[in-house]
N, C-alpha and C positions, 0 to 999 in steps of 0.2 A: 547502473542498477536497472533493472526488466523494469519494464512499466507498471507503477505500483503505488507505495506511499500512500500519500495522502488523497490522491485521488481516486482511488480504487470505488468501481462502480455501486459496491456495495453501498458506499456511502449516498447514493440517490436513492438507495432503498430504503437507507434509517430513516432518510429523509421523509419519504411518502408517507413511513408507519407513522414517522411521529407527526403527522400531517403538515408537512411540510410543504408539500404539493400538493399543486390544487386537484380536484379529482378531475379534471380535463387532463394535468401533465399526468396523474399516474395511467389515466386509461391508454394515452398516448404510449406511457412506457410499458404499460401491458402486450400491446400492439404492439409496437420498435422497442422491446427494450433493450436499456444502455450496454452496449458490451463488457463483459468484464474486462477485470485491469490489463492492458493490454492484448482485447480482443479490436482487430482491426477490421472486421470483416464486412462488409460493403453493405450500405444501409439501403432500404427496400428504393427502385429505382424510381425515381422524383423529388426524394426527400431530402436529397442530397443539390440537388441545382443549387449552385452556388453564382449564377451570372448575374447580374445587374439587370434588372429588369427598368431600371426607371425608376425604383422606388413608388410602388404602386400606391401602395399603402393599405389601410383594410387588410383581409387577411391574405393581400395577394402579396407581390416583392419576394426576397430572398432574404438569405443569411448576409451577403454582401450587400443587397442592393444599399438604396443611400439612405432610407429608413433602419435598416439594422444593423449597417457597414461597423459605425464605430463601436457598440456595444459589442458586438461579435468581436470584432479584433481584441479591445479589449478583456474582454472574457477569455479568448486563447489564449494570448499576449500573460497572462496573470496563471495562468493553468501549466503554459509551458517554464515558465518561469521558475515555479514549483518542482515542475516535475525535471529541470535542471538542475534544480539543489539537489533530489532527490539522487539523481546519478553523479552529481560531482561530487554527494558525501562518503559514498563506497571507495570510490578514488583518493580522496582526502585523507582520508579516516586512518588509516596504517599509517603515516607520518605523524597526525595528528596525536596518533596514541602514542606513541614514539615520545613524541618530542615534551608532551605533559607529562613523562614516567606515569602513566596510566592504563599498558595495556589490558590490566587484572579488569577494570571496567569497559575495554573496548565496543564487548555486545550493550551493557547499556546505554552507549550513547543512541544507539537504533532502539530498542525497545522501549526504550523513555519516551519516543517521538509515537508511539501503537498508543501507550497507554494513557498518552493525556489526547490524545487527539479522541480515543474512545468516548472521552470522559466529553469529549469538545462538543462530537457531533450532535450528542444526545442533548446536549445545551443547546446550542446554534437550532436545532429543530424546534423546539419548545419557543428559542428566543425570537424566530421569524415567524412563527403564530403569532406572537403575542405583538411584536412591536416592529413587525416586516423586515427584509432582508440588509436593508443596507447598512443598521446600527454592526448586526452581529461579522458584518463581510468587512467593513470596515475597522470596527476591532480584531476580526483576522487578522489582516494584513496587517495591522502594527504588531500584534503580538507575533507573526512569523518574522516581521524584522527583528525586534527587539531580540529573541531568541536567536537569529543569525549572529546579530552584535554582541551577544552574551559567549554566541559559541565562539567566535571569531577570537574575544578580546583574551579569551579565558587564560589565567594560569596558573590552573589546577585540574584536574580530569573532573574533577567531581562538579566543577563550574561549566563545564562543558558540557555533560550529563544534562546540569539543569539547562544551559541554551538550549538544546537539543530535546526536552521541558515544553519548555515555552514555547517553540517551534510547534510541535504538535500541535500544541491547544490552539495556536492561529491559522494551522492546516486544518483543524476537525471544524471550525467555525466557519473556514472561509470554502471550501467545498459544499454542504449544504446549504448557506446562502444563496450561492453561483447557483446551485440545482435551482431556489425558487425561485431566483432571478429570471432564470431559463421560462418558467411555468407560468410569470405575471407577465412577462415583458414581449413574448413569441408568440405567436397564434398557432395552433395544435399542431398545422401540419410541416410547420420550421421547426417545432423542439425535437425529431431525431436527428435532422440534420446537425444544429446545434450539441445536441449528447452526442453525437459521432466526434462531431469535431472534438469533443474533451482528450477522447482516447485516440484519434488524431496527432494532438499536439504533444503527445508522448514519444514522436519517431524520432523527432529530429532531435530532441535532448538525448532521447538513449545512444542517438550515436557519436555524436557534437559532445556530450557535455563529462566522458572519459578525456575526451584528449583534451580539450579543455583546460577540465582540472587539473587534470595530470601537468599543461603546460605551464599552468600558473604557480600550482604546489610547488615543483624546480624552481622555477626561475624568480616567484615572486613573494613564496612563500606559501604553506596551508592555510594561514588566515585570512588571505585574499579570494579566498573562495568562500568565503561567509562572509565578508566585510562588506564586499562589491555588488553583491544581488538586492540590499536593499533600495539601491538611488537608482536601478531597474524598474523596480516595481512602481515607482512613482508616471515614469511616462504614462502605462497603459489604463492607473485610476486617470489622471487627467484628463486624456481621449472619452471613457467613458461615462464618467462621473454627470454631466448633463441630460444622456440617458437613463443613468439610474434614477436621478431626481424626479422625472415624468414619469418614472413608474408610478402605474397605477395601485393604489392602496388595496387593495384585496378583500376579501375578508377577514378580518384576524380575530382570536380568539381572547377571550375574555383571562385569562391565566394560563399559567403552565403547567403543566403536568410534573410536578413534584416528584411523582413516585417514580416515573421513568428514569428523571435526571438521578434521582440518590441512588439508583441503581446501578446507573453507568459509573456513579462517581464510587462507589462501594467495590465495584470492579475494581476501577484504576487503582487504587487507594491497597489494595487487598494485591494486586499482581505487582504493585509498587514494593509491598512487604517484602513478600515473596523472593523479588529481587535483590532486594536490598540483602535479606537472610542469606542469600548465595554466596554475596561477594566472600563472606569469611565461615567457613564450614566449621560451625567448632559449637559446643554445646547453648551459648547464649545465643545464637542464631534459631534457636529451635521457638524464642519467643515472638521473634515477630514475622516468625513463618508459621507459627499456629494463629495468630493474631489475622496474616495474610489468607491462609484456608476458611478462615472464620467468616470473614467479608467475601470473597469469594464467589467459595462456594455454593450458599444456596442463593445470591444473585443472578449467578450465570444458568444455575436450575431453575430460576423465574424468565431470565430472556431468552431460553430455547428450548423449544419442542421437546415434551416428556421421550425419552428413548433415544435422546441423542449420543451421549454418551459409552449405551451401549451398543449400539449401533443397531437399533431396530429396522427392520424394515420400510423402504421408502424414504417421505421426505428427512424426517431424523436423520440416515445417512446419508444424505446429500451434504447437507446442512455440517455434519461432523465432517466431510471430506473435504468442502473447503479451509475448514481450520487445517487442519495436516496437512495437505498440497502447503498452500500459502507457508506454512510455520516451517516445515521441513525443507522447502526451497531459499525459503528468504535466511535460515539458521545458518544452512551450510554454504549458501554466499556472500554473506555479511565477512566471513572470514576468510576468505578466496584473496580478497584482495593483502590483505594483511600476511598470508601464507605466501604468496608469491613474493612481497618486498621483504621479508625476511628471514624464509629459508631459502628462496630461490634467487636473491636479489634483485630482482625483478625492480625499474622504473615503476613509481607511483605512476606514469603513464599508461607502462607498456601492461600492468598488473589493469588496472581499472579497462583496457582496451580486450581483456578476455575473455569482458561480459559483456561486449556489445553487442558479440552475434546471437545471446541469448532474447535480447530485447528482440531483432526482429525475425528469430525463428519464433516468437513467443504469438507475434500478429502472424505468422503464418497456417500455427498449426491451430490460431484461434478461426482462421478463414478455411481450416478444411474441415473442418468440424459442421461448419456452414452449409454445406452442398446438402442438400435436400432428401439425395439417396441415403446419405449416411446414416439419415434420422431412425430407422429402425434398431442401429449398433450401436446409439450413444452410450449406454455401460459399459460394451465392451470398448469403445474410444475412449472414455475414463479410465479405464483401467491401464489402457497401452499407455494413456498418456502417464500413470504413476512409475509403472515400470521403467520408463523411458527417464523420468526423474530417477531415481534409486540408482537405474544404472550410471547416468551422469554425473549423481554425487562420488558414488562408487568409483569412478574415474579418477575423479581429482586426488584419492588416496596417492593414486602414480605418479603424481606429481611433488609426492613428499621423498621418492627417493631420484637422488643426482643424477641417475644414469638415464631417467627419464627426461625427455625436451619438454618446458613446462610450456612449450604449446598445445600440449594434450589439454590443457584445464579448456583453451578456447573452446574445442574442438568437444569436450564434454559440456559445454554451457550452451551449445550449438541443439545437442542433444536435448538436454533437459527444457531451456526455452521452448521448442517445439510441443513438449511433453506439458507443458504445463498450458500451453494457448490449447489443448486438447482437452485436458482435466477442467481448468475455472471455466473456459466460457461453456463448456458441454455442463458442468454443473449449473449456471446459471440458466440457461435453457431449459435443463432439467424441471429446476427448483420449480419455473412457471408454469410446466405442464402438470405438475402434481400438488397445484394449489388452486382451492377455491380461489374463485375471481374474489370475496370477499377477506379472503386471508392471505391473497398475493402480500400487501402491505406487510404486513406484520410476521409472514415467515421469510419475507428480503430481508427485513431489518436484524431478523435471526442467523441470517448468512453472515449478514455483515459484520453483527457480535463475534460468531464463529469463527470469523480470518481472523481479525484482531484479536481475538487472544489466542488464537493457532499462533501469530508470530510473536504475540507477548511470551506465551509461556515458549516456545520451542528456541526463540531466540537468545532467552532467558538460562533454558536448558543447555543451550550451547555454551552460556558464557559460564555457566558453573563448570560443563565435565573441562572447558579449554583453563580455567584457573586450576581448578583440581590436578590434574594431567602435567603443570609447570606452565603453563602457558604466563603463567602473570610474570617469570623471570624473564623473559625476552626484554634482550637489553635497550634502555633509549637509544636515542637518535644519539649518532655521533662515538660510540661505543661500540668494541668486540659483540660482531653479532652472536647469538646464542641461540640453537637448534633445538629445537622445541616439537619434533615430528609427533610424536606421543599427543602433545594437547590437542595437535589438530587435524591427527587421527583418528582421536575421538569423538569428535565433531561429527565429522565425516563417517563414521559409521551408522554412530545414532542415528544420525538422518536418513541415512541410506536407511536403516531398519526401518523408520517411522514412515518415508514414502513406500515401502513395500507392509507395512498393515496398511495403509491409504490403497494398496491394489487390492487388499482382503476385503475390503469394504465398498470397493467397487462392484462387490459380488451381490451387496446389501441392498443396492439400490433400487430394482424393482421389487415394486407392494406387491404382497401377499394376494395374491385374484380369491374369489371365492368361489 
């Protein structure tokens, strides 16, 4: 999987709005802010020294020296970790469906993990106001084990769903912690270096953790790839855990912000419906997808900029184009690996090793975006960058007929990666140059809403037209396979269509001058 999930930079944004960060780390991230999800592009020169100074201490040392050695590691060590599940589950996942007689739920096992993680962050923020980072980081991290152990043991699809559940909600808690963690514990001019390292430690999973997976699904089984990352996680708390305890207490706020939380949770609870209402298209579905609209919709018109939707000019569509990029990328690869193990038969290895070159053309075309000249073109590098997706989705169609070598799909995800380290981090750029310094906070946090439900609903989307289409007949594990090009043809178009409005809307993006 492209560098993404749970770590997605957005997520330091919910953070700051919901004051999460202190106003030293947001002014910081104003200055250096964090790249998007896998934006790799080289942070301002200094902020990056990583040598051993001696541990100076004060606000002098490094991210490594011996004053912040171990909390640093630790904090990558826990982030790559993550973002390993995160790529071993795309790989997994088509066996997995397989072998539960579950593929009709396939996409929910990924959008279950958007929509309680939404639900997470906006908690985790409110809960490190109130009672500082380490209660809500450490209930993370159990609850993303517990949720590995839940997906791992499962056996029934719909037990797997919930692991996959549970997994969010200790991803959405345990990522904005980390941010404040970053913002109490670092003195100003280590926290880029530190936020670089997040999106960093994304490289070596996206390319390591297909084959990986892939080697252990064969040989050891799919449940060994959720079973095993928990007794992981434990070294890097240990290492660090002394460190966090000396964090210094901050200022915290007297209560939580209630309205924000029942918002996010009104969300989840509402594209939870929604989903749920897809799995069986038939007239009693209509109740708890009106139920879903209900909670919804005027939620998501409370956490984003009036005009989003229709794509007003300016920030609004910024804002609506990251939902699309994200939702239509993440839609039509969620299913990539599953189309390759079972109409192309394709190794659970050789299928999850298609998308690796998407991961690091994704830090490439996020580092050309970066060059300084380009900065007069960024809508028009938006826009390349959508086209470039549509056409990459557009691709993998080729690979639903025989005559084609389905190394085309690599060689299209090559494509689209690129395309997309152009679109999010040029949108994230964007967002900051067309926000009051005193509204940075609060329209990041509306970015960050906007991708998560871009890949709730669009992934969502994909797993209705792919049951619709026959896709739910594709046979278990062990069984006469059964060709199913229709379900995930349509997949595959949708998307394509929805990344080419995301180029219409790249038109949208500069405001109206007077």
């Amino acid at each position: 999987m492209t560098p993404r999930d749970p770590l997605d930079v957005g997520a330091a944004d919910a953070a700051v709005a919901d004051g999460a960060l202190s106003p030293e780390a947001a002014a910081a991230s104003a200055v250096h802010p964090e790249p998007a999800a896998g934006d790799l592009g080289p942070a301002p020169a200094g902020d990056l020294d990583l040598t051993d100074d001696g541990g100076t201490g004060g606000t002098g040392g490094t991210v490594l020296g011996r004053r912040y050695r171990a909390l640093t590691l630790g904090i990558v060590t826990v982030v790559s970790l993550i973002a390993f599940e995160a790529s071993a589950v795309n790989t997994a996942m088509p066996v997995a469906a397989r072998a539960l007689d579950g593929v009709e739920l396939y996409a929910y096992a990924f959008s279950a993990y958007f929509t309680a993680s939404l639900f997470a962050m906006a908690l985790s923020g409110e809960w490190c106001d109130r009672k500082g980072p380490l209660a809500p980081l450490f209930a993370g991290i159990a609850a993303f084990a517990a949720g590995l152990l839940v997906a791992g043991s499962a056996q029934r699809m719909w037990m797997f769903v919930g692991g996959r559940a549970v997994q969010g909600i200790g991803g959405g808690l345990v990522i904005v912690a980390l941010y404040v963690v970053v913002s109490r514990a670092y003195p100003q001019r280590l926290q880029p270096a530190v936020l670089a390292s997040f999106s960093a430690a994304w490289v070596l999973p996206a390319i390591v953790g297909p084959l990986a997976a892939g080697t252990v699904t064969e040989h050891a089984g799919w449940r060994w790839v959720f079973l095993a990352i928990p007794v992981l996680v434990l070294p890097p708390l240990a290492v660090m855990l002394p460190a966090l305890r000396a964090l210094p207490p901050g200022e915290l706020s007297a209560g939580m912000d209630r309205r924000r939380i029942l918002l996010a949770l009104a969300v989840a609870v509402g594209a939870g419906l929604l989903q749920y209402a897809g799995q069986d298209l038939n007239w009693l579905s209509l109740v708890p997808a009106a139920a879903g609209l209900a909670l919804l919709v005027p939620c998501v018109l409370r956490l984003l900029p009036k005009g989003t939707f229709r794509a007003a000019r300016g920030l609004p569509s910024v804002i609506l184009l990251r939902g699309v990029a994200a939702g239509s990328f993440l839609g039509a690869e969620s299913f990539v690996p599953l189309m390759l193990v079972t109409q192309r038969g394709l190794s659970a290895t050789a299928a999850g090793l298609c998308l690796t070159g998407g991961g690091l053309t994704w830090a490439l075309g996020s580092y050309t975006q970066s060059h300084p000249r380009l900065e007069p073109h960024r809508e028009r590098l938006m826009g390349l960058g959508m086209l470039l997706m549509a056409v990459s989705i557009a691709m993998v169609l080729l690979a639903l007929t025989d005559s084609v070598p389905a190394w085309i799909v690599a060689v299209a995800w090559v494509i689209g990666g690129y395309g997309m380290g152009l679109a999010i981090s040029s949108g994230s750029v964007l967002l900051l140059k067309l926000s009051r310094p005193e509204d940075a906070g609060s329209n990041s946090a509306s970015l960050q809403v906007s991708d998560a439900l871009g890949n709730i609903t669009l992934v969502g989307l994909s797993g209705v037209l792919f049951v619709t289409f026959g896709g739910g007949e594709i046979a278990p594990t062990g069984t006469a396979p059964t060709h199913q090009p229709a379900a995930f043809g349509s997949v595959y178009v949708a998307m394509t269509a929805v990344a080419l409005a995301g180029a219409w809307v790249t038109t949208r993006l500069r405001p109206v001058t007077a």
